[in-house]
mmCIF file of the N, C-alpha and C atoms, coordinates in Angstrom:
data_MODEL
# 
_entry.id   MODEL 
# 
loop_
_atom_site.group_PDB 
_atom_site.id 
_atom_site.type_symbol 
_atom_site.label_atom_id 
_atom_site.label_alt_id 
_atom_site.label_comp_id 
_atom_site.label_asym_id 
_atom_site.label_entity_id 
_atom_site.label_seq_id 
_atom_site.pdbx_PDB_ins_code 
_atom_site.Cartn_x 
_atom_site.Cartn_y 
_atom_site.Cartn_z 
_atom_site.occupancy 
_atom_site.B_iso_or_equiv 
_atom_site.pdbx_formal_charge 
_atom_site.auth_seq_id 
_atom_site.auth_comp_id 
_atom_site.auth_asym_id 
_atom_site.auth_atom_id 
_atom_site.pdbx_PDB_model_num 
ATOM 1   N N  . UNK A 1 1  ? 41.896 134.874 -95.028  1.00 0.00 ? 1  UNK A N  1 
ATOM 2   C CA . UNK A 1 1  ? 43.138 134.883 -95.759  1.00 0.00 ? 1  UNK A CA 1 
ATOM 3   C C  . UNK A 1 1  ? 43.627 136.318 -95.866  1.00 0.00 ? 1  UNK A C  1 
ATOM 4   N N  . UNK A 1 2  ? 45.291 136.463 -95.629  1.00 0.00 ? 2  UNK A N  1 
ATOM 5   C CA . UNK A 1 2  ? 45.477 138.147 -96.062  1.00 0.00 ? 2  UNK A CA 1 
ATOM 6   C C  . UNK A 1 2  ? 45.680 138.639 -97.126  1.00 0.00 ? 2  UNK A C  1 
ATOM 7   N N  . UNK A 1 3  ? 44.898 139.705 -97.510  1.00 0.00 ? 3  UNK A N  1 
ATOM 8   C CA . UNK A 1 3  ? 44.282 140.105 -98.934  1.00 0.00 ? 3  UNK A CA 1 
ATOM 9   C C  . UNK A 1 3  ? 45.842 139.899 -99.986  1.00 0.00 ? 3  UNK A C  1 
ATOM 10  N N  . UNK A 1 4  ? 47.071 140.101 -99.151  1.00 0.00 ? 4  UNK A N  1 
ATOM 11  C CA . UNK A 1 4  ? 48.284 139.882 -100.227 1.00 0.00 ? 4  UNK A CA 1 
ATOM 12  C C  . UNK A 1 4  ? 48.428 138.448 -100.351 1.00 0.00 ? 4  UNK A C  1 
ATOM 13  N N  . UNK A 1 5  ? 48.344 138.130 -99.571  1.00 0.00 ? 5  UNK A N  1 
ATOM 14  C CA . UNK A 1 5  ? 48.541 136.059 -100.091 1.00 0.00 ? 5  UNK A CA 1 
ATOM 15  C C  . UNK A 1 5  ? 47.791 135.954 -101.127 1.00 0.00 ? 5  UNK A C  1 
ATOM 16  N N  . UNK A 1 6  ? 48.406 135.534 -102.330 1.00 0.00 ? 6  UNK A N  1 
ATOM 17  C CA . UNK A 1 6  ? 47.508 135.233 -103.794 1.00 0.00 ? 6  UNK A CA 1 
ATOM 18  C C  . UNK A 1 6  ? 46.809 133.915 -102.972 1.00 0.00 ? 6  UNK A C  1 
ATOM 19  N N  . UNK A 1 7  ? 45.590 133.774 -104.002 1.00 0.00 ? 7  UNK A N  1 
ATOM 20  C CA . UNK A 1 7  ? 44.471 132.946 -103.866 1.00 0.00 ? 7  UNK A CA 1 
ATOM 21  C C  . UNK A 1 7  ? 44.878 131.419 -104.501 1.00 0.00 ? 7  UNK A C  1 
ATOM 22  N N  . UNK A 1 8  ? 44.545 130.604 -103.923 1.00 0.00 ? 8  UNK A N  1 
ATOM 23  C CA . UNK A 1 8  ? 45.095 129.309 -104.231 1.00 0.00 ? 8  UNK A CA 1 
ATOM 24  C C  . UNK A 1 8  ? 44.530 128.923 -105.572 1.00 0.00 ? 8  UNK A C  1 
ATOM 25  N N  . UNK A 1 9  ? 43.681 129.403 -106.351 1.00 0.00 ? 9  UNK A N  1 
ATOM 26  C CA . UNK A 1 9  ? 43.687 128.952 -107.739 1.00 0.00 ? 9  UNK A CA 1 
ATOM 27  C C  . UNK A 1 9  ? 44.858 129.884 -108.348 1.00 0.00 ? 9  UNK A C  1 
ATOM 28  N N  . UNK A 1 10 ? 44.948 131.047 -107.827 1.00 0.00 ? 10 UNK A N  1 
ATOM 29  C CA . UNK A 1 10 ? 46.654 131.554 -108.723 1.00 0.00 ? 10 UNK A CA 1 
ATOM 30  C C  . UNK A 1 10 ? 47.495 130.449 -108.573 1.00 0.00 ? 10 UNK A C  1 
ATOM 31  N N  . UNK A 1 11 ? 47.958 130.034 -107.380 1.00 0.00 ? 11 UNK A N  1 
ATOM 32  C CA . UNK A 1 11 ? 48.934 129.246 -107.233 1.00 0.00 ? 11 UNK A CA 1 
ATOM 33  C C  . UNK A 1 11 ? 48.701 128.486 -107.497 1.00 0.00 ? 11 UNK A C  1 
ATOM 34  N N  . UNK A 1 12 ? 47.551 127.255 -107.964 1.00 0.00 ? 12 UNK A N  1 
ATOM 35  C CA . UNK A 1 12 ? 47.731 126.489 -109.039 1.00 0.00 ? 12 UNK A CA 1 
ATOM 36  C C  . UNK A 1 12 ? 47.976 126.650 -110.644 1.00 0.00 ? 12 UNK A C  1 
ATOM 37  N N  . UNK A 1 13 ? 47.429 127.711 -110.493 1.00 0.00 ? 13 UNK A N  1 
ATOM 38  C CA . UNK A 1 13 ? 47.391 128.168 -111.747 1.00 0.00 ? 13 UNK A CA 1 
ATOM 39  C C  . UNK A 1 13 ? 48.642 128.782 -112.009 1.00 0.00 ? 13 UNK A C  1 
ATOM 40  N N  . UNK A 1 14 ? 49.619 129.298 -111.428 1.00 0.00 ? 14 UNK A N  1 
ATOM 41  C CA . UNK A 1 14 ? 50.872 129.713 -111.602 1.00 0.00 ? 14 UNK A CA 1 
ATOM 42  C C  . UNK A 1 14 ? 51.772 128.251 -111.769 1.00 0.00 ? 14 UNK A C  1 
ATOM 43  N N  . UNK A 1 15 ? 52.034 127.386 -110.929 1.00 0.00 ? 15 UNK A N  1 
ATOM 44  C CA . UNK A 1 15 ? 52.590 126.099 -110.897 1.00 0.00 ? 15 UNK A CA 1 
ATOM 45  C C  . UNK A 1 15 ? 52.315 125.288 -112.150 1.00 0.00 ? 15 UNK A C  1 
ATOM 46  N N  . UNK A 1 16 ? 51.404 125.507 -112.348 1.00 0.00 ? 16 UNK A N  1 
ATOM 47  C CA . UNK A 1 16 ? 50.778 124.623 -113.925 1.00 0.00 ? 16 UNK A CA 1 
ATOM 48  C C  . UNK A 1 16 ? 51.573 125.240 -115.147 1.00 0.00 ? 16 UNK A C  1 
ATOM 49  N N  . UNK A 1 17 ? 51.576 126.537 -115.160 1.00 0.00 ? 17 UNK A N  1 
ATOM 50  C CA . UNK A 1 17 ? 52.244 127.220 -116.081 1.00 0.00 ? 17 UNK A CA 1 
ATOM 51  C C  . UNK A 1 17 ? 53.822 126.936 -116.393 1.00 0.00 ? 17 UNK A C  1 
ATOM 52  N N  . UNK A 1 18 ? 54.497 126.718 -115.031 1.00 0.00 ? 18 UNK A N  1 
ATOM 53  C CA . UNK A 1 18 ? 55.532 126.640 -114.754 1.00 0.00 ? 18 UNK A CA 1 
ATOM 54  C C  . UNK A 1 18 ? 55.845 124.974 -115.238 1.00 0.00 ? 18 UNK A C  1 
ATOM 55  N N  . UNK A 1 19 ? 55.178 123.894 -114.816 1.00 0.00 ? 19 UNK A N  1 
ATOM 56  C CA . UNK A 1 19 ? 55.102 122.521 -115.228 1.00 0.00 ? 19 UNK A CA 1 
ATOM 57  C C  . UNK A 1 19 ? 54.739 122.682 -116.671 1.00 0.00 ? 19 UNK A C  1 
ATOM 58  N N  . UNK A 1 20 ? 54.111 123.053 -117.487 1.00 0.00 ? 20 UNK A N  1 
ATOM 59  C CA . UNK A 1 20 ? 54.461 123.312 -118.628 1.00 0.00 ? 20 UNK A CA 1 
ATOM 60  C C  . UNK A 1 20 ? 55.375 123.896 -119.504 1.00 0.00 ? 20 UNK A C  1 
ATOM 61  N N  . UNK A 1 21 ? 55.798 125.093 -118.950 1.00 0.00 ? 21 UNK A N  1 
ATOM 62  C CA . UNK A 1 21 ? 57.016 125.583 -119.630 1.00 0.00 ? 21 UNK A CA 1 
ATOM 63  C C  . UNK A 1 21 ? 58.290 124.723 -119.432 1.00 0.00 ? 21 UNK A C  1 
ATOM 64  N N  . UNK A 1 22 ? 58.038 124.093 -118.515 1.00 0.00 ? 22 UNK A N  1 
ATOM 65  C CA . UNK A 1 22 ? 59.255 122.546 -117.999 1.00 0.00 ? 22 UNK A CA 1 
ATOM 66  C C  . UNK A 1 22 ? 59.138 121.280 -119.165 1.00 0.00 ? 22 UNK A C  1 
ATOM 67  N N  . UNK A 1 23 ? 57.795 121.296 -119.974 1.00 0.00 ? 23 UNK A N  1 
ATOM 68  C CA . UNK A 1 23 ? 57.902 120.388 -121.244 1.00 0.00 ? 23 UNK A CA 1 
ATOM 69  C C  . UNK A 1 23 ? 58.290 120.611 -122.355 1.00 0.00 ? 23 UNK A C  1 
ATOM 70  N N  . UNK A 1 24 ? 58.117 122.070 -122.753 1.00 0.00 ? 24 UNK A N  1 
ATOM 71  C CA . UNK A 1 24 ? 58.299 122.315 -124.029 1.00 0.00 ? 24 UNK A CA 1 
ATOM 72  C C  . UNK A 1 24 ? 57.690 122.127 -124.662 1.00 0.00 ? 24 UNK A C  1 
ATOM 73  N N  . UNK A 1 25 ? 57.948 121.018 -126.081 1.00 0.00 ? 25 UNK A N  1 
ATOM 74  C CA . UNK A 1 25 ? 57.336 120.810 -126.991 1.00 0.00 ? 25 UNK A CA 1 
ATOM 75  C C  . UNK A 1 25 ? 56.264 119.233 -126.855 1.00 0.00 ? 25 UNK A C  1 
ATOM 76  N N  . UNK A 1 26 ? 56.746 118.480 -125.861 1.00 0.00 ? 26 UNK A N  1 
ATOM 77  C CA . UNK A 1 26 ? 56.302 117.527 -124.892 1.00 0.00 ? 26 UNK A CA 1 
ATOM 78  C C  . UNK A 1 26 ? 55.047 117.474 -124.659 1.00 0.00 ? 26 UNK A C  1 
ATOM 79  N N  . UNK A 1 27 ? 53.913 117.339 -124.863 1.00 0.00 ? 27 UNK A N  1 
ATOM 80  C CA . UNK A 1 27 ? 52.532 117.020 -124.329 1.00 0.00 ? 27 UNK A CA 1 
ATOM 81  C C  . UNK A 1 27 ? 52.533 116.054 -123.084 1.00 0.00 ? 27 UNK A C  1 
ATOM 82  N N  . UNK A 1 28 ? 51.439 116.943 -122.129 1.00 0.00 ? 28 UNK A N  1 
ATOM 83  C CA . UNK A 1 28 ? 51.685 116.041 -121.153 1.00 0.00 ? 28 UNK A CA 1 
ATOM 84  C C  . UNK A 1 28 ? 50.156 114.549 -121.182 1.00 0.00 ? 28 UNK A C  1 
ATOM 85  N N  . UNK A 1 29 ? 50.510 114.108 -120.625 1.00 0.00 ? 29 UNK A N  1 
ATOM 86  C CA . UNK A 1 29 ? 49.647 113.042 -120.023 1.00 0.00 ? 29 UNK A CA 1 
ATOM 87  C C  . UNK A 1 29 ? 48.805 112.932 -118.962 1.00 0.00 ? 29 UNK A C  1 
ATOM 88  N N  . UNK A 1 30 ? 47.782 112.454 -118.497 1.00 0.00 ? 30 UNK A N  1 
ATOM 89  C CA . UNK A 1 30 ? 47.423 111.829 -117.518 1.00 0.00 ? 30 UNK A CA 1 
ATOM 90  C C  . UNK A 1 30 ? 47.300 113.184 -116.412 1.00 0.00 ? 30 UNK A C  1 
ATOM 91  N N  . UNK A 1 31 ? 47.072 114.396 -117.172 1.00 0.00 ? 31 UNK A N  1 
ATOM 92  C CA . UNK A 1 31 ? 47.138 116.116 -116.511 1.00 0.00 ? 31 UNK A CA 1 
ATOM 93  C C  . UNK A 1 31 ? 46.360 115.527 -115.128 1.00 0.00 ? 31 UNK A C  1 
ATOM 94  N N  . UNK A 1 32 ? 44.998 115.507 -115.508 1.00 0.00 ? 32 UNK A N  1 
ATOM 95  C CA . UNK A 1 32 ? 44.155 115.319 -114.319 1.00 0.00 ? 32 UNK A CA 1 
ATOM 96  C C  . UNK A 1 32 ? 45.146 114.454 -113.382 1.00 0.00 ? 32 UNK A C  1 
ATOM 97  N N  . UNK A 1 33 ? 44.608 113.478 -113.702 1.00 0.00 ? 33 UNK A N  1 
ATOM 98  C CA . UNK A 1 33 ? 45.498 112.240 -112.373 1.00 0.00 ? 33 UNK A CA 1 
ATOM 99  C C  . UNK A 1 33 ? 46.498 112.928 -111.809 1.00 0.00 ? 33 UNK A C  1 
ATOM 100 N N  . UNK A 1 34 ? 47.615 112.973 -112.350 1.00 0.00 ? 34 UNK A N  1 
ATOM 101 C CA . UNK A 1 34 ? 48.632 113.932 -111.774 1.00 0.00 ? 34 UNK A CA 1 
ATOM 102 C C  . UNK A 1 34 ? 48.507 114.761 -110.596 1.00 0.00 ? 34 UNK A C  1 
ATOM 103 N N  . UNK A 1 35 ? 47.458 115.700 -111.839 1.00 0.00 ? 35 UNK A N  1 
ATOM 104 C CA . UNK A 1 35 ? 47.096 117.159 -110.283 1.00 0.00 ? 35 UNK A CA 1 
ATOM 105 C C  . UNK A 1 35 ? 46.648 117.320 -109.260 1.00 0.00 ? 35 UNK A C  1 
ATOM 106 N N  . UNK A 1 36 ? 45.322 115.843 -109.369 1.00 0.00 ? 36 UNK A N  1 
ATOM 107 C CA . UNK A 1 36 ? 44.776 115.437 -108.332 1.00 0.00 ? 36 UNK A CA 1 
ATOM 108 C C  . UNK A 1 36 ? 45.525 114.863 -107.235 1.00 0.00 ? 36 UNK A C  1 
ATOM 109 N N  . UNK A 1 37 ? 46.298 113.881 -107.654 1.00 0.00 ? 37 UNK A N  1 
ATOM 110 C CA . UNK A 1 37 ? 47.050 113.003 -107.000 1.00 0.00 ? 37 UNK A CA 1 
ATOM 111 C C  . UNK A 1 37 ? 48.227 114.029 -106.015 1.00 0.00 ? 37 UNK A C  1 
ATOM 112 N N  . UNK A 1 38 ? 48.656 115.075 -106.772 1.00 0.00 ? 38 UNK A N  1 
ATOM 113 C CA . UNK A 1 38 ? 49.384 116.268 -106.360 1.00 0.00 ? 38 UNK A CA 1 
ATOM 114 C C  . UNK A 1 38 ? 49.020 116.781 -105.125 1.00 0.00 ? 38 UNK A C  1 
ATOM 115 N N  . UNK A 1 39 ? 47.868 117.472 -105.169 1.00 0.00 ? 39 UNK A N  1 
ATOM 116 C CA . UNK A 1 39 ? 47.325 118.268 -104.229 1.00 0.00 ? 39 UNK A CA 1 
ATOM 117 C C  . UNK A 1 39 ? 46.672 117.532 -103.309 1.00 0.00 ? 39 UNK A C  1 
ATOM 118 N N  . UNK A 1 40 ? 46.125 116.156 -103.632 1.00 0.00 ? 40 UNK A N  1 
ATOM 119 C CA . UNK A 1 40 ? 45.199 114.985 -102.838 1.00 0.00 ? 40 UNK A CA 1 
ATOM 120 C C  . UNK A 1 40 ? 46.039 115.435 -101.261 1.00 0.00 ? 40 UNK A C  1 
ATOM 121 N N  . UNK A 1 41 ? 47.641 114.563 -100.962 1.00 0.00 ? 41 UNK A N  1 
ATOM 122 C CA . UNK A 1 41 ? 48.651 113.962 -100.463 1.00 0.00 ? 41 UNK A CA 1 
ATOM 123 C C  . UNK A 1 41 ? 48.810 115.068 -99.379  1.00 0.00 ? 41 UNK A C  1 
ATOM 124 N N  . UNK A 1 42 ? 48.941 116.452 -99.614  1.00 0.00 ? 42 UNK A N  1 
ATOM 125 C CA . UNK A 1 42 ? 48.966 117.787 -99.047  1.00 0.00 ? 42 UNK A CA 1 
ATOM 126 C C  . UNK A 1 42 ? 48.294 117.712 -98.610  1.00 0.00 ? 42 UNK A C  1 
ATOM 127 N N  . UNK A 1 43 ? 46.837 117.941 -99.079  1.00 0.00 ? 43 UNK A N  1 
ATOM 128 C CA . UNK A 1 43 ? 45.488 118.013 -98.331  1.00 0.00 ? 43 UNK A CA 1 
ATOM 129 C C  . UNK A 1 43 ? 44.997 117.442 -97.205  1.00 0.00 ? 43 UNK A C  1 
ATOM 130 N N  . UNK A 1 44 ? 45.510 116.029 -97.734  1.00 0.00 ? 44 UNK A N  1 
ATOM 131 C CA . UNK A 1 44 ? 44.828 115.144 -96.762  1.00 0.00 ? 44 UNK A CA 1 
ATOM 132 C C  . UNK A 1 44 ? 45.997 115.212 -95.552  1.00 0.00 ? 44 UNK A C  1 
ATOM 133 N N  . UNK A 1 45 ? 47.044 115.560 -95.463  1.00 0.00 ? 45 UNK A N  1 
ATOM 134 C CA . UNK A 1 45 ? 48.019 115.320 -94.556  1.00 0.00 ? 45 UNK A CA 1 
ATOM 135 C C  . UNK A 1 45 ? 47.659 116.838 -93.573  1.00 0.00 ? 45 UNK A C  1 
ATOM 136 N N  . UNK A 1 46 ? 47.304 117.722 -94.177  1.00 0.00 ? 46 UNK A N  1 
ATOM 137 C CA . UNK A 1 46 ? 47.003 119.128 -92.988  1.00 0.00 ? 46 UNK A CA 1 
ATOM 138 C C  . UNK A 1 46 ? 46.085 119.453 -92.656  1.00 0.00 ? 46 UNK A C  1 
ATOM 139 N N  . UNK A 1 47 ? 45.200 118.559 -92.877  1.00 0.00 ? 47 UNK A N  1 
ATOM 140 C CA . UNK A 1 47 ? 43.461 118.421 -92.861  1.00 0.00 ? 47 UNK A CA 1 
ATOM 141 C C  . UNK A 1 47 ? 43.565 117.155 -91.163  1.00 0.00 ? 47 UNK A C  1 
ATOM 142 N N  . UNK A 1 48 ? 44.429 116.378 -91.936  1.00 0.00 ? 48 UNK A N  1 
ATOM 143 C CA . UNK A 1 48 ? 44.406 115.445 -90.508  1.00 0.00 ? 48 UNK A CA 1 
ATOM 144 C C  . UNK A 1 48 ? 45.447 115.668 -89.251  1.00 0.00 ? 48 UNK A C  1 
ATOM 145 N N  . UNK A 1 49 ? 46.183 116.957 -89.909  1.00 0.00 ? 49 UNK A N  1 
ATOM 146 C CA . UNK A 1 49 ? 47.209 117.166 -88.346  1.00 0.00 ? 49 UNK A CA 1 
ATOM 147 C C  . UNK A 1 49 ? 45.910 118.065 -88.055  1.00 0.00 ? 49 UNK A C  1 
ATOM 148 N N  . UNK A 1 50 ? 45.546 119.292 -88.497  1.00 0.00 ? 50 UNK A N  1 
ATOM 149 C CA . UNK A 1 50 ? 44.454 119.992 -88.148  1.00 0.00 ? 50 UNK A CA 1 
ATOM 150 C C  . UNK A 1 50 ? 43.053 119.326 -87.054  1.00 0.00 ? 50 UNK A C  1 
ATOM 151 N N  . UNK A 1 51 ? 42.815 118.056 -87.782  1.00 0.00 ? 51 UNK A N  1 
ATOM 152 C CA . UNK A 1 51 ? 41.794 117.576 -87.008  1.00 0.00 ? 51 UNK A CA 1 
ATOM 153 C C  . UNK A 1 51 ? 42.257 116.415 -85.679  1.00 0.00 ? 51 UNK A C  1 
ATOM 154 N N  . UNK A 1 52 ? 43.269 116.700 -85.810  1.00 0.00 ? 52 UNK A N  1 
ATOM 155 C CA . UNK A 1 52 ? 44.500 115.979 -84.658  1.00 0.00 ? 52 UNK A CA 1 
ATOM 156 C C  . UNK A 1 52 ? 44.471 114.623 -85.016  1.00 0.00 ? 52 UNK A C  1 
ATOM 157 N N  . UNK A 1 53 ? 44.377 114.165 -86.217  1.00 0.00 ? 53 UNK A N  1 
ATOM 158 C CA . UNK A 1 53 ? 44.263 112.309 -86.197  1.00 0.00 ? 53 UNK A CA 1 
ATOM 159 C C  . UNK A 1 53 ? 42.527 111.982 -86.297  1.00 0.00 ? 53 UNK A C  1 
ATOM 160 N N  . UNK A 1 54 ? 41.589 112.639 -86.143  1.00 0.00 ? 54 UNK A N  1 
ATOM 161 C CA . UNK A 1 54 ? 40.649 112.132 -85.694  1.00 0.00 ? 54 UNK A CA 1 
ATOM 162 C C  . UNK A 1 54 ? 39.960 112.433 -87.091  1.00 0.00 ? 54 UNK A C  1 
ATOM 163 N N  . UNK A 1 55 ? 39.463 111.018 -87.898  1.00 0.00 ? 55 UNK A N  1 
ATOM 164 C CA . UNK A 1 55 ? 39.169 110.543 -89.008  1.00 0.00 ? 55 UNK A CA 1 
ATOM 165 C C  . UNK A 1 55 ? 37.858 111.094 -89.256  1.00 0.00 ? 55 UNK A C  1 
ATOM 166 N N  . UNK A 1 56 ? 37.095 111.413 -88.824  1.00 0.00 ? 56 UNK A N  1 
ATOM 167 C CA . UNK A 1 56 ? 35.035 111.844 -88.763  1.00 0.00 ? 56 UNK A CA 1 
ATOM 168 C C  . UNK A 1 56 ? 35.140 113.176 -88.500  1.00 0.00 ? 56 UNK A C  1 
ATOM 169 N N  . UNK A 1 57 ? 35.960 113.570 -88.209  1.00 0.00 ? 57 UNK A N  1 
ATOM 170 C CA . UNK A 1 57 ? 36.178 115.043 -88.153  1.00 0.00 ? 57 UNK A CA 1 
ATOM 171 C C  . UNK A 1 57 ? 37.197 115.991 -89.676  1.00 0.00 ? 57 UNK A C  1 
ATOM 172 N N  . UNK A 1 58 ? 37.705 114.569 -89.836  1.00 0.00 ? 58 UNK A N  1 
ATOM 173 C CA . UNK A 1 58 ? 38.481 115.118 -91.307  1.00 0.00 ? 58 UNK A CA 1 
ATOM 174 C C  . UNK A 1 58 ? 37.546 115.083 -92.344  1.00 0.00 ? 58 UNK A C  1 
ATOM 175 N N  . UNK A 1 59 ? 36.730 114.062 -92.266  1.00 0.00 ? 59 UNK A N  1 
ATOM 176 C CA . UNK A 1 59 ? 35.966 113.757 -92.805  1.00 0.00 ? 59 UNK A CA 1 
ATOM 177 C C  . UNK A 1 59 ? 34.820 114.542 -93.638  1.00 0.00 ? 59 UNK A C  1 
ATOM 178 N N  . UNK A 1 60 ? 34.609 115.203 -92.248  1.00 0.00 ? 60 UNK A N  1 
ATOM 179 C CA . UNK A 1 60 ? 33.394 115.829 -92.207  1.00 0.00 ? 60 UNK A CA 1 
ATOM 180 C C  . UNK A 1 60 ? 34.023 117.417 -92.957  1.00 0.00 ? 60 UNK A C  1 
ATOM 181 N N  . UNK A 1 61 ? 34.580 117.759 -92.454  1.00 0.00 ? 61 UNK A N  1 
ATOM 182 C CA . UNK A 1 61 ? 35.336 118.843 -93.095  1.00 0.00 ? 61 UNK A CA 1 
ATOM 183 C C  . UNK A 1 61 ? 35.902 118.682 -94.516  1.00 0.00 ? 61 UNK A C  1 
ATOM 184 N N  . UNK A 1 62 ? 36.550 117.598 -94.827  1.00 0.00 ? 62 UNK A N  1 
ATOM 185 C CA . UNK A 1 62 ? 36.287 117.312 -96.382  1.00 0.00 ? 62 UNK A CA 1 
ATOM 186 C C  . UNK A 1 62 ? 35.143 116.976 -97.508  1.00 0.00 ? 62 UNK A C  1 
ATOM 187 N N  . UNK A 1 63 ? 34.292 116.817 -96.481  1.00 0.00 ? 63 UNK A N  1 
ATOM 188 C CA . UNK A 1 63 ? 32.521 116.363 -97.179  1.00 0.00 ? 63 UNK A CA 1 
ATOM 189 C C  . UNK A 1 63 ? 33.084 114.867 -97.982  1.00 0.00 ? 63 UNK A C  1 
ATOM 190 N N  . UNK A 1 64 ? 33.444 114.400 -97.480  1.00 0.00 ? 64 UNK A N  1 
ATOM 191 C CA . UNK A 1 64 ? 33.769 113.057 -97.415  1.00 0.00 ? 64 UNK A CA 1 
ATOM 192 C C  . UNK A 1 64 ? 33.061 111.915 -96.478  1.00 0.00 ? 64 UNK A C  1 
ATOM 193 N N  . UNK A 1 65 ? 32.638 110.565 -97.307  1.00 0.00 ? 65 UNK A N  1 
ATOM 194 C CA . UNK A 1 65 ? 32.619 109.452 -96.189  1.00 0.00 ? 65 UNK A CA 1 
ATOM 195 C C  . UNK A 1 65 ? 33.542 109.065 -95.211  1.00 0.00 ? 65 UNK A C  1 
ATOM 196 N N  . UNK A 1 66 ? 33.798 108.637 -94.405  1.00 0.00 ? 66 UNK A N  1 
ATOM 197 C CA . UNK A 1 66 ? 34.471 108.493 -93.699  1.00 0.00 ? 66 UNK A CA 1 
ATOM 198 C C  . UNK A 1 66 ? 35.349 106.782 -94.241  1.00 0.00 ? 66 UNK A C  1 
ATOM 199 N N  . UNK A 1 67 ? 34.777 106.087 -94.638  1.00 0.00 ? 67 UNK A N  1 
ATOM 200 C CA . UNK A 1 67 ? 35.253 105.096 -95.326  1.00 0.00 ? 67 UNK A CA 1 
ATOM 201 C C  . UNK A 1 67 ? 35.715 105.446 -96.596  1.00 0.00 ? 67 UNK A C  1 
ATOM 202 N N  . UNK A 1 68 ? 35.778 106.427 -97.086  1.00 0.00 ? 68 UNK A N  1 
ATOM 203 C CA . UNK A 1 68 ? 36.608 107.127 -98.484  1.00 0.00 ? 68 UNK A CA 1 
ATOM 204 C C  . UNK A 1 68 ? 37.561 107.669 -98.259  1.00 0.00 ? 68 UNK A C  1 
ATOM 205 N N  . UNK A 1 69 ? 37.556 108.489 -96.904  1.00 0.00 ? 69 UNK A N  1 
ATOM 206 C CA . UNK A 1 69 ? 38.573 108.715 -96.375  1.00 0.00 ? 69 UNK A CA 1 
ATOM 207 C C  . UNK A 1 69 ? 39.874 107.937 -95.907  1.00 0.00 ? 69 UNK A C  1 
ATOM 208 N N  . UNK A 1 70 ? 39.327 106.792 -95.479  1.00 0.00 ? 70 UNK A N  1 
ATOM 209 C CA . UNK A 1 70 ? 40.434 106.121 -94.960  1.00 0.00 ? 70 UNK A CA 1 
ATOM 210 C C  . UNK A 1 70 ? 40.781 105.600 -96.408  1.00 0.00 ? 70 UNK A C  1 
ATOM 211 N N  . UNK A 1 71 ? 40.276 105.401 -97.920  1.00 0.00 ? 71 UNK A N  1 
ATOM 212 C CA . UNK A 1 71 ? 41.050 104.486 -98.281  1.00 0.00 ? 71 UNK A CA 1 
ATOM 213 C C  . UNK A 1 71 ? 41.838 105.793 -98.827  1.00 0.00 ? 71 UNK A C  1 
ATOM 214 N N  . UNK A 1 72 ? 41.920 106.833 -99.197  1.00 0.00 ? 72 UNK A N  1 
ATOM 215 C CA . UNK A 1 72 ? 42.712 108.163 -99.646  1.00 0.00 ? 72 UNK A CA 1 
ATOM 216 C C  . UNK A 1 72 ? 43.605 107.813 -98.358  1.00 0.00 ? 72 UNK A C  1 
ATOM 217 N N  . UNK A 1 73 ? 43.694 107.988 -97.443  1.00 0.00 ? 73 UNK A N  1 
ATOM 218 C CA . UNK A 1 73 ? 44.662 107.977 -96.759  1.00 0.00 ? 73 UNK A CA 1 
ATOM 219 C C  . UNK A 1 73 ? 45.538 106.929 -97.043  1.00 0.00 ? 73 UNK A C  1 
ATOM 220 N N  . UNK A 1 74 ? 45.026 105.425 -96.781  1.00 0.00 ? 74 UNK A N  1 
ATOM 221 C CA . UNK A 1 74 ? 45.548 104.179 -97.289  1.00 0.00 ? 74 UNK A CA 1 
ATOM 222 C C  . UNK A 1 74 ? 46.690 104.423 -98.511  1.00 0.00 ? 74 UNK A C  1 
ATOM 223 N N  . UNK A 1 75 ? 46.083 104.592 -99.734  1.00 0.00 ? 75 UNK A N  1 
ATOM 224 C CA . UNK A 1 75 ? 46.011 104.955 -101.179 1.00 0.00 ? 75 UNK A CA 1 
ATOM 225 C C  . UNK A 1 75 ? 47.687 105.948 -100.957 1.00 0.00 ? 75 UNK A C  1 
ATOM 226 N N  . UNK A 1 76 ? 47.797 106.872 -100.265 1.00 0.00 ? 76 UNK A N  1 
ATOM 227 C CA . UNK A 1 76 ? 48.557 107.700 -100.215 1.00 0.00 ? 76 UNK A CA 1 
ATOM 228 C C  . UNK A 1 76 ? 49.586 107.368 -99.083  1.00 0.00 ? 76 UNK A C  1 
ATOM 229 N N  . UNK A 1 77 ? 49.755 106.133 -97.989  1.00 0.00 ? 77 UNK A N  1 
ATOM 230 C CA . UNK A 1 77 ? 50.591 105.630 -97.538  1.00 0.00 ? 77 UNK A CA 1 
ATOM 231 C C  . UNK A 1 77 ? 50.735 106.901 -96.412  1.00 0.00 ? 77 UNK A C  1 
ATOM 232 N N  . UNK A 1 78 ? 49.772 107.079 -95.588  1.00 0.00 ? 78 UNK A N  1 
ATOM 233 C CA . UNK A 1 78 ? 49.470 108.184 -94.719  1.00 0.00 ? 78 UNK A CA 1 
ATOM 234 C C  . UNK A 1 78 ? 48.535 107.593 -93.545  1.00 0.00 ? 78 UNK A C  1 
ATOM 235 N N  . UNK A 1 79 ? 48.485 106.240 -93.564  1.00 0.00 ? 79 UNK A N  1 
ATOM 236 C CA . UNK A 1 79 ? 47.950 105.350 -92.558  1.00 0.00 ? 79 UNK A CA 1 
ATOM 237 C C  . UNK A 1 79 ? 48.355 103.608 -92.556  1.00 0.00 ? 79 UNK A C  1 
ATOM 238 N N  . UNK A 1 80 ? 48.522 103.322 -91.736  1.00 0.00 ? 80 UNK A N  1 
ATOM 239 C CA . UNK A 1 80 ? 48.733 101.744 -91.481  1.00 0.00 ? 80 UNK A CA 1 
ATOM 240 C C  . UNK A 1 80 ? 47.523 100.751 -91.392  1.00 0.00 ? 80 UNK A C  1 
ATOM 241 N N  . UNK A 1 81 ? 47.499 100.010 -92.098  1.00 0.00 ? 81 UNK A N  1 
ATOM 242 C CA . UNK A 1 81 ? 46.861 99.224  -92.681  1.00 0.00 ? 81 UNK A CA 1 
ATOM 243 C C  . UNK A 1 81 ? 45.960 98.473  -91.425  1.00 0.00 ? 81 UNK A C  1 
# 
């Protein structure tokens, strides 16, 4: 990574800040789910152009089953049934 690109926990950690100052006085909900679900969709989509489509190789690089994988993909409407 180049030493000026902030580190991806800043940039979550900056974005979070920012999604909060967007509530105000508002408490949020369901934080986790959300964030996960957030970053899941990204992940899994440049993880699998990266591994060209090929599921055991995404897999493996996510330290994932390969049958967990497909249902995250499923789950996220990033594969056909």
């Amino acid at each position: 990574m180049d030493r000026h690109s902030p580190a991806l926990p800043e940039c979550v950690r900056a974005s979070l800040e920012a999604y909060f100052a967007t509530l105000g006085e508002t408490e949020p909900a369901n934080l986790h789910d959300m964030l996960v679900r957030a970053v899941e969709k990204p992940l899994l989509e440049v993880v699998m152009a990266r591994a060209r489509g090929n599921q055991s190789r995404a897999a493996q690089w996510l330290g994932l089953n390969r049958n967990t994988l497909r249902k995250k993909l499923l789950e996220h409407g990033l594969l056909d049934r």
